[in-house]
Backbone as CSV, one residue per row, in Angstrom:
resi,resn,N_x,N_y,N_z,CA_x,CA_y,CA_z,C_x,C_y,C_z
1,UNK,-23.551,-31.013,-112.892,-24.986,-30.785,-112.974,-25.368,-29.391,-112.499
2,UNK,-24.570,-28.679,-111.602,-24.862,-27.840,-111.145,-25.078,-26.519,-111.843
3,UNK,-23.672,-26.593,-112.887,-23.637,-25.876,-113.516,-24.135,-25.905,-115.265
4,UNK,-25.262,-27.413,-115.293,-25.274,-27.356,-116.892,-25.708,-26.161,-117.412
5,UNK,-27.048,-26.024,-116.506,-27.955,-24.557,-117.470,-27.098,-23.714,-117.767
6,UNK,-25.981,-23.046,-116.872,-25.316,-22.206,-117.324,-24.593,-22.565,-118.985
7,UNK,-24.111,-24.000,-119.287,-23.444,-24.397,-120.383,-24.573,-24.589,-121.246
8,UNK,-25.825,-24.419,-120.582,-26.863,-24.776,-121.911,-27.625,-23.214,-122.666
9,UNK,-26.667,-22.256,-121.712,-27.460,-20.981,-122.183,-28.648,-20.719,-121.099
10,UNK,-29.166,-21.151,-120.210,-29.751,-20.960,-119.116,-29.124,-20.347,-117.825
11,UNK,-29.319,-19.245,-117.900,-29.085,-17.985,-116.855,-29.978,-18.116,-115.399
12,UNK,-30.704,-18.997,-115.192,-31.843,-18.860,-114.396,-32.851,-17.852,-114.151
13,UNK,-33.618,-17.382,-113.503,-34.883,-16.641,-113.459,-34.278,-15.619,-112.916
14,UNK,-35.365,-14.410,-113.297,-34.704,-13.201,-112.355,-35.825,-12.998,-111.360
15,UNK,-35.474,-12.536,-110.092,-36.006,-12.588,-109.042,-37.295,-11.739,-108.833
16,UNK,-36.683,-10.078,-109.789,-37.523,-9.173,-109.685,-38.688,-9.525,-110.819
17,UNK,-38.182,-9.839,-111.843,-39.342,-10.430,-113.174,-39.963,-11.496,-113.064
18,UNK,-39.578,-12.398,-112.513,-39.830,-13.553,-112.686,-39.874,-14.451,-114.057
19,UNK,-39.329,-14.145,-114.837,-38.401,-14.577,-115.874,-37.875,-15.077,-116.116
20,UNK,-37.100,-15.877,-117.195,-35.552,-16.326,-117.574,-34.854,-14.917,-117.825
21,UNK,-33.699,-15.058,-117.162,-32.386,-14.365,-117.662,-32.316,-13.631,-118.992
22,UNK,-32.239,-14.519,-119.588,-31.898,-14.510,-120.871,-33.282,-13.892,-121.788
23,UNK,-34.451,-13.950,-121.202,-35.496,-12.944,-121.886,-35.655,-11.660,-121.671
24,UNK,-35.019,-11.388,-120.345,-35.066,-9.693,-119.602,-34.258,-9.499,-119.893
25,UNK,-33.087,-9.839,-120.170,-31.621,-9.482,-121.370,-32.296,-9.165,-122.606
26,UNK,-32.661,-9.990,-123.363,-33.025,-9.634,-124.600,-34.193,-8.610,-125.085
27,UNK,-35.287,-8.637,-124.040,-35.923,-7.318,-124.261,-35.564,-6.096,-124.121
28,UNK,-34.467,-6.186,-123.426,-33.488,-4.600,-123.484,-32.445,-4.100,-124.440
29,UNK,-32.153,-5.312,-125.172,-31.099,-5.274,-125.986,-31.373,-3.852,-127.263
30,UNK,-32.334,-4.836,-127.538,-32.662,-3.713,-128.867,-32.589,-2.092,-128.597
31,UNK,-33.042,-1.684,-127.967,-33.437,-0.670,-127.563,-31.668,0.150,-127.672
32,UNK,-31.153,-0.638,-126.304,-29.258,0.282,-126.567,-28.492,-0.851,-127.552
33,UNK,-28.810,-1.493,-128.260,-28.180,-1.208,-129.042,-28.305,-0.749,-129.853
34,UNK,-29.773,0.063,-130.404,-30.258,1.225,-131.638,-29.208,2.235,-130.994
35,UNK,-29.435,2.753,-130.205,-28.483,4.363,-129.284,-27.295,3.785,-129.435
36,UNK,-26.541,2.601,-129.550,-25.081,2.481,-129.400,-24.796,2.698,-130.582
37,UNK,-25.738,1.909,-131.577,-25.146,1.958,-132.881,-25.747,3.273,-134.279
38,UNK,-26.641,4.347,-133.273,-26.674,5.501,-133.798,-25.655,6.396,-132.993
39,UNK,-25.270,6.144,-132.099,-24.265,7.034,-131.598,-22.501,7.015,-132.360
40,UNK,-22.151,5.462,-132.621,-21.115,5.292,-133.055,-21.242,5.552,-134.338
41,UNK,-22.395,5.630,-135.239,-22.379,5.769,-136.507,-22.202,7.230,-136.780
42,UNK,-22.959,8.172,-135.869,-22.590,9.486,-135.821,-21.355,10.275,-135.723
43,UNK,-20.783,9.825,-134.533,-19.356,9.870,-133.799,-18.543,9.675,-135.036
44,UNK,-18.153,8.374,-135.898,-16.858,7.822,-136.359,-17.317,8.896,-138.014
45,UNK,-18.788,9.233,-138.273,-18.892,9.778,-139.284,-18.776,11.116,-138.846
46,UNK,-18.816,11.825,-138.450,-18.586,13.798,-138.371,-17.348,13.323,-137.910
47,UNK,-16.694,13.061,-136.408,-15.098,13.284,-136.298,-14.237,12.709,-136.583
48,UNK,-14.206,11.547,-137.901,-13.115,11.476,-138.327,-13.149,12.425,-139.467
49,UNK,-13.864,13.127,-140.360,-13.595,14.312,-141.090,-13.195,15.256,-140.388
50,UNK,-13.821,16.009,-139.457,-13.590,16.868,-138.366,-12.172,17.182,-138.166
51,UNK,-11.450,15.992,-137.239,-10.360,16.145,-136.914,-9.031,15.788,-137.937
52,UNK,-9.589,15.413,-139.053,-8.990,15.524,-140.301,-8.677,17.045,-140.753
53,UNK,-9.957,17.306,-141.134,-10.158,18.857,-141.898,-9.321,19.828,-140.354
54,UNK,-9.238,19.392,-139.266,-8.784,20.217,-137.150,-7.289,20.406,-138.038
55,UNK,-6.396,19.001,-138.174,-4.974,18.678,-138.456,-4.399,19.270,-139.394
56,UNK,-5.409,19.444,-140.963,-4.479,19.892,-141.953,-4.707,21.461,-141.851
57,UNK,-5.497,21.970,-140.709,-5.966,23.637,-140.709,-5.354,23.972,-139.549
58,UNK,-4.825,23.707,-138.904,-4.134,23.800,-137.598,-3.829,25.341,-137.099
59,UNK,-4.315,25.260,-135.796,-4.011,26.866,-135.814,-4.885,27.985,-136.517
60,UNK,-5.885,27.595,-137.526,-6.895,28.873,-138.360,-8.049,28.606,-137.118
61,UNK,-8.683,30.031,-137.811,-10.144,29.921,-137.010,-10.819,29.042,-136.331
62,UNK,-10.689,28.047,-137.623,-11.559,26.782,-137.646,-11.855,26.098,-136.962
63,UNK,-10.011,25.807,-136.713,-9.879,25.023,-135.496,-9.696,25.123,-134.179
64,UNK,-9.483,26.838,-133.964,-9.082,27.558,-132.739,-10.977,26.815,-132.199
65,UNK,-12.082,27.761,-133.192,-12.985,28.113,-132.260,-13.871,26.090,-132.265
66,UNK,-13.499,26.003,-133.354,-14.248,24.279,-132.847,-13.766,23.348,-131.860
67,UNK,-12.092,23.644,-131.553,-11.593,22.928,-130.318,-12.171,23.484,-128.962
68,UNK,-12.743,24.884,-129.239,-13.637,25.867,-127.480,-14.717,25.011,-127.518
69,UNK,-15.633,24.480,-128.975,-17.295,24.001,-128.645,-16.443,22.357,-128.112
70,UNK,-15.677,22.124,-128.644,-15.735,20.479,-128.521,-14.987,20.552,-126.753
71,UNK,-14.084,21.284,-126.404,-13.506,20.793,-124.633,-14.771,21.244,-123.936
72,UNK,-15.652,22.376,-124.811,-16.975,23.026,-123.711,-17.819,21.520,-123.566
73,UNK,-17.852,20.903,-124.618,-19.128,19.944,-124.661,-18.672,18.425,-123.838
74,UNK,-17.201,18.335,-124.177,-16.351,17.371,-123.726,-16.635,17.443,-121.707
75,UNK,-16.711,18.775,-121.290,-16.406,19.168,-120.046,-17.748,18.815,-119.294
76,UNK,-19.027,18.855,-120.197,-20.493,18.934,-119.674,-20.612,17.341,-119.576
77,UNK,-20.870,17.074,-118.671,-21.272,15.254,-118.280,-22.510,14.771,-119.236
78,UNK,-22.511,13.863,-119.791,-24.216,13.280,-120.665,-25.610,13.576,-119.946
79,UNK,-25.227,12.757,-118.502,-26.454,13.529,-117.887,-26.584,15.012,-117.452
80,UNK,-25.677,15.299,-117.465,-26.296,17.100,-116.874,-26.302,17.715,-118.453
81,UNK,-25.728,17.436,-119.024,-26.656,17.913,-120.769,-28.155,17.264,-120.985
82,UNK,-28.218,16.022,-120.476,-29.569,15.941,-120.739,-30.722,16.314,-119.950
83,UNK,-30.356,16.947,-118.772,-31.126,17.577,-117.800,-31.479,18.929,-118.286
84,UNK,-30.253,19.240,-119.338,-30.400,20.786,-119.713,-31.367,20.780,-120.958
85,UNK,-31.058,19.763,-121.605,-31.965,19.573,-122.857,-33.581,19.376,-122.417
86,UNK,-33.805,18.179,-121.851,-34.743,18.261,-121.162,-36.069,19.548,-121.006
87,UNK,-35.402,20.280,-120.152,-35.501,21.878,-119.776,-35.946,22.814,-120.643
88,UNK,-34.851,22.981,-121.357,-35.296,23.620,-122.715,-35.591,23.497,-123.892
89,UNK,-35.837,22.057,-124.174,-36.047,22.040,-125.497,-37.608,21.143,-125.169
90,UNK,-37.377,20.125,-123.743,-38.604,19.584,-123.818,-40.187,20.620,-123.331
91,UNK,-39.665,20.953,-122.070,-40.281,21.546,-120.856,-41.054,22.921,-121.449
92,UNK,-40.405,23.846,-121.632,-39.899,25.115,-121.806,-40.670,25.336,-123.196
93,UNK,-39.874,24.328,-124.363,-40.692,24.962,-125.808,-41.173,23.733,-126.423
94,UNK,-41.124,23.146,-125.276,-42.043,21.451,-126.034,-42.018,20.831,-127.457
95,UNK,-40.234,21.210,-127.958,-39.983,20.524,-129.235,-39.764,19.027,-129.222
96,UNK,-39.582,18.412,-128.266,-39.270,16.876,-128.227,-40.107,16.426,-126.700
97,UNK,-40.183,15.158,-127.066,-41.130,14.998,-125.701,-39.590,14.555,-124.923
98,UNK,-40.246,14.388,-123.562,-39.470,14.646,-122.082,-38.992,13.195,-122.144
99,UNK,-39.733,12.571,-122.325,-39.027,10.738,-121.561,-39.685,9.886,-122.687
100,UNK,-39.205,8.899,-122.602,-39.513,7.240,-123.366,-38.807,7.330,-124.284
101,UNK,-38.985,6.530,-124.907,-38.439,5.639,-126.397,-39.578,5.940,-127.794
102,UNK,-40.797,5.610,-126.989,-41.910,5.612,-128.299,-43.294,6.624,-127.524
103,UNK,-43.844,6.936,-128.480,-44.999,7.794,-127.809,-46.100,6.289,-127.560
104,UNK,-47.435,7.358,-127.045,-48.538,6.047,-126.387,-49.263,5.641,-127.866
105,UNK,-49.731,4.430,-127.680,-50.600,4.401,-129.392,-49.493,4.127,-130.587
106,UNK,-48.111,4.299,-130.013,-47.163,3.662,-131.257,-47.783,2.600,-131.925
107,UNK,-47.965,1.331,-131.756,-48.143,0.153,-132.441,-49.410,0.558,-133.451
108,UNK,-50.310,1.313,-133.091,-51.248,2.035,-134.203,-50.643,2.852,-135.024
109,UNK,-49.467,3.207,-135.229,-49.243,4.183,-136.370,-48.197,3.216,-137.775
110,UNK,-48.447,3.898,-138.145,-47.755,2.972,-140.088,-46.445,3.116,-139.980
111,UNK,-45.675,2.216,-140.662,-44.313,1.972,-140.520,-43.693,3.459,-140.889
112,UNK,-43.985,4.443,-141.704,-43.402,5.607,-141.881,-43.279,6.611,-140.744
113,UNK,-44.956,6.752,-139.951,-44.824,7.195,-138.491,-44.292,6.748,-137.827
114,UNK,-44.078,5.454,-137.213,-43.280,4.732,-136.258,-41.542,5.262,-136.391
115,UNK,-41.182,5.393,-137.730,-39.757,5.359,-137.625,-39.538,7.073,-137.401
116,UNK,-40.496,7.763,-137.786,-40.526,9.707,-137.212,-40.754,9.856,-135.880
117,UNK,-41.414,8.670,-135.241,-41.785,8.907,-133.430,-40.690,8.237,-132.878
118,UNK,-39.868,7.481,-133.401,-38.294,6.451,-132.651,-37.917,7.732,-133.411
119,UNK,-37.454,8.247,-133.821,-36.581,9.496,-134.142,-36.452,10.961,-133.468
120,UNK,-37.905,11.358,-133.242,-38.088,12.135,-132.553,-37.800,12.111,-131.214
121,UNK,-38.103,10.961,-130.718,-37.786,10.475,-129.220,-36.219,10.306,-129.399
122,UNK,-35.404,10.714,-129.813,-34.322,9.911,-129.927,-33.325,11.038,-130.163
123,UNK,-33.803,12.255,-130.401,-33.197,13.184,-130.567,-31.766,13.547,-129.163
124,UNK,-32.906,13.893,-128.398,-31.906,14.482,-127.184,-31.352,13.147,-126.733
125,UNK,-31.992,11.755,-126.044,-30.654,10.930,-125.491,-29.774,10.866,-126.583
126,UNK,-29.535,10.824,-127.582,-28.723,10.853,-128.662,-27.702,12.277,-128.355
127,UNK,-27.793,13.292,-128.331,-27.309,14.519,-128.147,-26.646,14.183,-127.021
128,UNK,-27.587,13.710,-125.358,-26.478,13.525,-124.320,-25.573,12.310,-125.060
129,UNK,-25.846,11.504,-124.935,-24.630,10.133,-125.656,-23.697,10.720,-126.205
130,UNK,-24.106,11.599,-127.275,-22.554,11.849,-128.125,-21.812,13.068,-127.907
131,UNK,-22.053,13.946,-126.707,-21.318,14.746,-126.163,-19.752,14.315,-125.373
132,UNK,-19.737,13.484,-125.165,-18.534,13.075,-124.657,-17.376,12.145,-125.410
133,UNK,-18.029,11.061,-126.439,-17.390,10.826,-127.626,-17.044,11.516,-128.780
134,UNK,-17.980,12.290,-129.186,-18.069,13.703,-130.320,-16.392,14.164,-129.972
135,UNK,-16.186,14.518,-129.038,-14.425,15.215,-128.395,-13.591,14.288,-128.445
136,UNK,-13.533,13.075,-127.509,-12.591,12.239,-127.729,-12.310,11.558,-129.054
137,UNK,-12.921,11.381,-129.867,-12.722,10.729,-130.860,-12.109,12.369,-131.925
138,UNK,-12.651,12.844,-132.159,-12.131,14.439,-132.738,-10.849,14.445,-132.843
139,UNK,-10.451,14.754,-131.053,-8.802,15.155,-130.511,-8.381,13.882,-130.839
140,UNK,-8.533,12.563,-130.649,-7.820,11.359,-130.734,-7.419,11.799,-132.559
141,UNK,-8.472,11.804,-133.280,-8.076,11.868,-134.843,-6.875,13.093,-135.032
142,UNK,-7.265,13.951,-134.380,-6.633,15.070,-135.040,-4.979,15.349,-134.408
143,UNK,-4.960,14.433,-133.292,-3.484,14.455,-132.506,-2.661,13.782,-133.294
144,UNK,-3.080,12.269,-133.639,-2.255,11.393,-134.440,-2.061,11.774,-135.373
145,UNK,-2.854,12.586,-136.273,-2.813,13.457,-137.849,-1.289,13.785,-137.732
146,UNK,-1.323,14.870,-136.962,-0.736,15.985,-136.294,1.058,14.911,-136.265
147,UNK,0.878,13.849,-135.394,1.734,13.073,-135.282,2.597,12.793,-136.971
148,UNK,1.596,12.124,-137.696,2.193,11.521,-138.584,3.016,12.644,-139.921
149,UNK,1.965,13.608,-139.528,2.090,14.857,-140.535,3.353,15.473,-140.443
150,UNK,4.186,15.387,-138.982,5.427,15.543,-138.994,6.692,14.874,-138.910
151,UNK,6.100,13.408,-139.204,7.428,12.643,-138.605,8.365,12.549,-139.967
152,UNK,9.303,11.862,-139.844,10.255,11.658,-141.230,9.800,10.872,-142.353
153,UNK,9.074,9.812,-142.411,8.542,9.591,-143.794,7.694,10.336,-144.508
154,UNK,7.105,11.795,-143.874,6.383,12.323,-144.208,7.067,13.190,-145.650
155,UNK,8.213,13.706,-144.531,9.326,14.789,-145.265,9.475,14.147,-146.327
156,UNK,10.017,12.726,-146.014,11.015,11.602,-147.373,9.868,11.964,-148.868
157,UNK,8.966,11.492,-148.414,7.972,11.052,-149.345,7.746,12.613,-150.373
158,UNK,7.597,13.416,-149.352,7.391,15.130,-149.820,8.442,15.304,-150.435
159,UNK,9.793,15.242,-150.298,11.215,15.376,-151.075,11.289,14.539,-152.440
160,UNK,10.826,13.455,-152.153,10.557,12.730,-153.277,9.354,12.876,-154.270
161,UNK,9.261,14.297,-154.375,8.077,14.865,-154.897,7.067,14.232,-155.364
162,UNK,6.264,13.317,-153.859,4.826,13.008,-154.214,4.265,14.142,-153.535
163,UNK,2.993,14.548,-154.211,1.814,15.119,-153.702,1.823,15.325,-152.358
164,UNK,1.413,16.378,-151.453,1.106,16.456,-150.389,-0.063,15.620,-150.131
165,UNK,-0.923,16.084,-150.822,-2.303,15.225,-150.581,-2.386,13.926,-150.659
166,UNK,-1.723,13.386,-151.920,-1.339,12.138,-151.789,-0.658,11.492,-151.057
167,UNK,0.370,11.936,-150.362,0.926,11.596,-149.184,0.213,11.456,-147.847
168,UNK,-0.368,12.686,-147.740,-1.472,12.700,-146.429,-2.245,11.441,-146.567
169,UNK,-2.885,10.914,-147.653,-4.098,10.181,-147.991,-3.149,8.395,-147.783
170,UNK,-2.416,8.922,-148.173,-1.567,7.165,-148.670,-1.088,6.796,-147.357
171,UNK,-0.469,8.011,-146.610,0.536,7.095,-145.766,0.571,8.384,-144.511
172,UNK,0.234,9.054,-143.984,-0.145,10.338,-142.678,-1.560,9.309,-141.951
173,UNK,-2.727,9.683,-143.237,-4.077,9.094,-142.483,-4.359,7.707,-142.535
174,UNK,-3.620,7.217,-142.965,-3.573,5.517,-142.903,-3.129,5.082,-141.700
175,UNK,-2.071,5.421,-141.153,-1.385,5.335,-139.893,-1.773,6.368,-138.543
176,UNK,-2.828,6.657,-138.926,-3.203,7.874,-138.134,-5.214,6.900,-137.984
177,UNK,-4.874,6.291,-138.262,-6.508,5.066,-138.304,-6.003,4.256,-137.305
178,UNK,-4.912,3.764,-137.275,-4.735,2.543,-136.060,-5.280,2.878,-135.182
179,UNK,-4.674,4.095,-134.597,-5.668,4.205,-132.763,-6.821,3.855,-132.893
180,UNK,-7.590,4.486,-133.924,-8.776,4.376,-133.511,-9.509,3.162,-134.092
181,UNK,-8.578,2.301,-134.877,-9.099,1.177,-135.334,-9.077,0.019,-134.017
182,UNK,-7.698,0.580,-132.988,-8.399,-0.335,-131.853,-9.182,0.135,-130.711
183,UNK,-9.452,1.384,-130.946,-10.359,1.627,-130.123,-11.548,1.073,-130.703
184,UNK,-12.086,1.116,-131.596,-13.291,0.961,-132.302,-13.724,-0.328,-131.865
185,UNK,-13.195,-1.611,-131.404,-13.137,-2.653,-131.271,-13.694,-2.814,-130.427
186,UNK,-12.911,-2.155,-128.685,-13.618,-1.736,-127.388,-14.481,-1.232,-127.250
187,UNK,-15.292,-0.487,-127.934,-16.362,-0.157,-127.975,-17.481,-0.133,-128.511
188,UNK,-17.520,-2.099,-128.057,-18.836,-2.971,-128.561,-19.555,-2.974,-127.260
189,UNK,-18.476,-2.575,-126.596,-19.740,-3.262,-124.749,-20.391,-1.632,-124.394
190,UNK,-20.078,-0.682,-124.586,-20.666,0.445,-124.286,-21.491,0.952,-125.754
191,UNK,-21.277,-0.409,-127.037,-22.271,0.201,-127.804,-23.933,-0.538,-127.632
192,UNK,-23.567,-1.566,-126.483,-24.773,-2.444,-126.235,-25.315,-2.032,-124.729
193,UNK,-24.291,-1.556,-123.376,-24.285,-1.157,-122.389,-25.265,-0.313,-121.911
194,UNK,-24.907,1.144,-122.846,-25.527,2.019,-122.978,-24.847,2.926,-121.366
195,UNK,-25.694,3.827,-121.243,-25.530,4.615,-119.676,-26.583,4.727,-118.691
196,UNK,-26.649,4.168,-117.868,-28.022,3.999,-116.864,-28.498,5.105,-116.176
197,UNK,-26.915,6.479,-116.113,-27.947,7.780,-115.685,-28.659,8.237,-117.110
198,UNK,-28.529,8.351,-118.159,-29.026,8.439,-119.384,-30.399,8.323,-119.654
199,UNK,-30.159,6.944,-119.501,-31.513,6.307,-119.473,-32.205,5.921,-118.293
200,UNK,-31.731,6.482,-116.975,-32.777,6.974,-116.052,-33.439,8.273,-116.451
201,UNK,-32.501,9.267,-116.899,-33.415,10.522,-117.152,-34.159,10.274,-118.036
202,UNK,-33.949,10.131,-119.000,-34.918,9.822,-120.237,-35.903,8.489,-120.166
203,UNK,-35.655,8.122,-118.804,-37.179,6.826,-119.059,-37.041,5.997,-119.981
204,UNK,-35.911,5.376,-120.641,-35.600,4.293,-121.111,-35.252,3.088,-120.946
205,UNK,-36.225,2.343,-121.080,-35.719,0.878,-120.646,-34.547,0.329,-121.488
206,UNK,-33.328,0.732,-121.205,-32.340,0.009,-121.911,-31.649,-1.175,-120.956
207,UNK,-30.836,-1.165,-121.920,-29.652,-2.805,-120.532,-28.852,-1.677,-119.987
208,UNK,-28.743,-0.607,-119.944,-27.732,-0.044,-118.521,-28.869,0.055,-117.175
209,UNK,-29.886,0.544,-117.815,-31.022,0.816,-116.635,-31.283,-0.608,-115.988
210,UNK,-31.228,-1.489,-116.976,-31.647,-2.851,-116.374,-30.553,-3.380,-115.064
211,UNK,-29.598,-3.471,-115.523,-27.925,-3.630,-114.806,-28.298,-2.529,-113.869
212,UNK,-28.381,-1.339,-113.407,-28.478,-0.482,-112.231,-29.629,-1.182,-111.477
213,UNK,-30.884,-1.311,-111.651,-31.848,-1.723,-111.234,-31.732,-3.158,-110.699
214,UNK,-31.134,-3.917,-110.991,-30.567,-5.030,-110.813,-29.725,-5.187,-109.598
215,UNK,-28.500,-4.657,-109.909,-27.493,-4.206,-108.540,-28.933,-3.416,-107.423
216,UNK,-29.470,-2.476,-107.455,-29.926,-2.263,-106.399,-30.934,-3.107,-106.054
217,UNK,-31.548,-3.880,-106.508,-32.918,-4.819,-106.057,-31.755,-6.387,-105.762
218,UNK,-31.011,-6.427,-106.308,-29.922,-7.933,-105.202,-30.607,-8.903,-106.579
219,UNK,-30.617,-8.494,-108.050,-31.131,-9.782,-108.633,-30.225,-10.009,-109.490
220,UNK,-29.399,-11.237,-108.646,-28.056,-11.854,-108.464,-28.235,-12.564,-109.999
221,UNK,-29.461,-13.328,-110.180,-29.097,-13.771,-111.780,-28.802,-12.641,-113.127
222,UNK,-29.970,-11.949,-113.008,-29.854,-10.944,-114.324,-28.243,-10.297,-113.972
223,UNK,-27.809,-9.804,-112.787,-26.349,-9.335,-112.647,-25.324,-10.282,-113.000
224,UNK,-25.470,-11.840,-113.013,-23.988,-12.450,-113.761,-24.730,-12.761,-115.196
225,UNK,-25.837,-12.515,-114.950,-26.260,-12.159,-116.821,-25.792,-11.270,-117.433
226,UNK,-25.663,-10.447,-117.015,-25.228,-9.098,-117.601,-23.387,-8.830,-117.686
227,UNK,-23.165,-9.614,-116.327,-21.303,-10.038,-116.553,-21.010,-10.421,-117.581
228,UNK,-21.806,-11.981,-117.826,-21.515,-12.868,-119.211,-21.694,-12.297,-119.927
229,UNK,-22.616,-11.416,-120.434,-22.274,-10.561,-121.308,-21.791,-9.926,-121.993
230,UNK,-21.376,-9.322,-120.753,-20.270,-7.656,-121.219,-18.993,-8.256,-121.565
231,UNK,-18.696,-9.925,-120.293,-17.400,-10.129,-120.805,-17.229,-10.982,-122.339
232,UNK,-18.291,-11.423,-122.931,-18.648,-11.947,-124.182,-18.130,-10.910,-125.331
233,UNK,-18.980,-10.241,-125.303,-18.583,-8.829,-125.797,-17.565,-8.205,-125.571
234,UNK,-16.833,-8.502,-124.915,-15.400,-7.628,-124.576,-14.794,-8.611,-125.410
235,UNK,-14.451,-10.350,-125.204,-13.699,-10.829,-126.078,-13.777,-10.189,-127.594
236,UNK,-15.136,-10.195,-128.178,-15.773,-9.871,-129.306,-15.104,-8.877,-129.846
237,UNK,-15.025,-7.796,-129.072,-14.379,-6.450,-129.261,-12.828,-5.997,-129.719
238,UNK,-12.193,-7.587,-128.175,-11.011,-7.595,-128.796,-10.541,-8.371,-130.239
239,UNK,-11.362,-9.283,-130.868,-11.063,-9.933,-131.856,-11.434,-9.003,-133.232
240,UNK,-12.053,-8.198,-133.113,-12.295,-7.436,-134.267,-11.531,-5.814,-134.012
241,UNK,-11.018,-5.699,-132.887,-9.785,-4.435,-133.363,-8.726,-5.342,-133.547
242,UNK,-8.121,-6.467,-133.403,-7.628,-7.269,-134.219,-7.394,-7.454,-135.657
243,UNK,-8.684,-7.466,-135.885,-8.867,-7.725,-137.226,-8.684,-6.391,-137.970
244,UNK,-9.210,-5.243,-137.553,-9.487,-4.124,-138.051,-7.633,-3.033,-138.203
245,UNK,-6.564,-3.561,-136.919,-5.580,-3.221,-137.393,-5.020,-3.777,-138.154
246,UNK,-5.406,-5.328,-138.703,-4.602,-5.739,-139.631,-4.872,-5.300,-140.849
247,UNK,-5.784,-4.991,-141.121,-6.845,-4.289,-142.372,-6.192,-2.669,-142.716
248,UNK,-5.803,-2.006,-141.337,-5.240,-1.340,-141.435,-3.854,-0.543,-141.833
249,UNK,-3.318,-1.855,-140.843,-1.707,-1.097,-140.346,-1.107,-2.686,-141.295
250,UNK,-0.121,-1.991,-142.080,0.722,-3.038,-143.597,1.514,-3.695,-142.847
251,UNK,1.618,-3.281,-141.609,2.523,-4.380,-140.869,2.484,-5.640,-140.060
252,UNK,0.938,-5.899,-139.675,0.532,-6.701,-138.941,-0.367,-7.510,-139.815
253,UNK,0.492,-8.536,-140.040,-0.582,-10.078,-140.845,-0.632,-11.132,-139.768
254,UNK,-2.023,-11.619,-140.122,-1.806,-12.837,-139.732,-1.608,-14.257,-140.605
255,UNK,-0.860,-14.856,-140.010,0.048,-16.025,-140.534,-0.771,-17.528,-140.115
């Protein structure tokens, strides 16, 4: 008995809201998971071309001077880029506003304005967010390239006069997807998580801000709310890079 609510989906109240659990969860949701899932859509679309186009140019310009912007940007923390953005782009020349999600009077404007004011607002935490994935995901693509581009089936296949390109395409970047097909998996809980210095600077009520705010105010329910969660989502994560290397890699079926 003690524990049904928990088996019935009942989290109990949160202390600071006075709430169910499970409603101060869900009013935050939306919010990071728009930023998780504009960040990852960004990320997996520019650097897996990126570090594609890094691998087969190796060593030119290209890649000398885009590997200096990506370890420079890699090196700058999310929040102290967004302190800098902030500064100068909000403060300074007042191209984006400073904090929130939506301007005041949102719910009065037409579905075409609404989606230009969530955009606009969305600019810079977006910019801090993908400063630190933008690199890792890049170098992750462009190392394994690098990997496959020299090993011995590469040569075989090249001797056996197929196509370079066709080779690269068939069997280099196919096998050069696994890593990141299981990374991609793991990173369902930081695409819902979000970052709570992030979205402290920027005045966003997301679920990382909620989870910080939580731990410091002692509100013991929303915090194993937010456990069940993440660890929900972590199974989740692992069952679909699962799925996603088998989709991938010709060697792993399931039976």
């Amino acid at each position: 008995k003690e524990y049904s609510g928990l088996v019935q989906g009942d989290l109990g109240r949160s202390f600071r809201y006075g709430k169910p659990v499970g409603q101060v969860i869900w009013e935050r949701l939306p919010v990071s998971t728009y930023f998780g899932f504009m960040t990852m859509l960004i990320v997996y679309a520019v650097c897996l071309p990126l570090g594609f186009y890094k691998a087969i140019n190796h060593n030119s310009w290209f890649d000398n001077t885009t590997s200096v912007l990506i370890f420079m940007g890699y090196a700058i923390p999310g929040y102290v880029l967004g302190f800098l953005l902030i500064l100068f782009c909000a403060v300074s020349n007042e191209w984006f506003p400073t904090t929130g999600f939506t301007s005041i009077g949102f719910d009065e404007l037409s579905t075409g304005d609404k989606i230009k004011d969530v955009l606009h607002h969305s600019v810079l935490p977006l910019c801090a967010y993908l400063v630190g994935g933008f690199a890792f995901v890049t170098m992750l693509m462009k190392n394994h390239l690098m990997d496959n581009l020299s090993a011995d089936y590469m040569r075989t296949a090249i001797a056996k006069g197929v196509p370079f390109s066709q080779a690269v395409r068939r069997h280099a970047l196919r096998n050069s997807l696994i890593p990141l097909a299981t990374n991609l998996g793991h990173q369902i809980t930081i695409f819902v998580a979000g970052s709570f210095l992030i979205e402290t600077i920027f005045d966003i009520d997301g679920f990382g801000l909620l989870g910080f705010k939580s731990v410091l105010d002692r509100d013991i329910p929303v915090v194993m709310g937010i456990f069940l969660l993440s660890a929900t989502l972590m199974l989740i994560g692992n069952i679909i890079s699962d799925i996603l290397v088998a989709l991938v890699d010709p060697r792993v079926r399931f039976n």
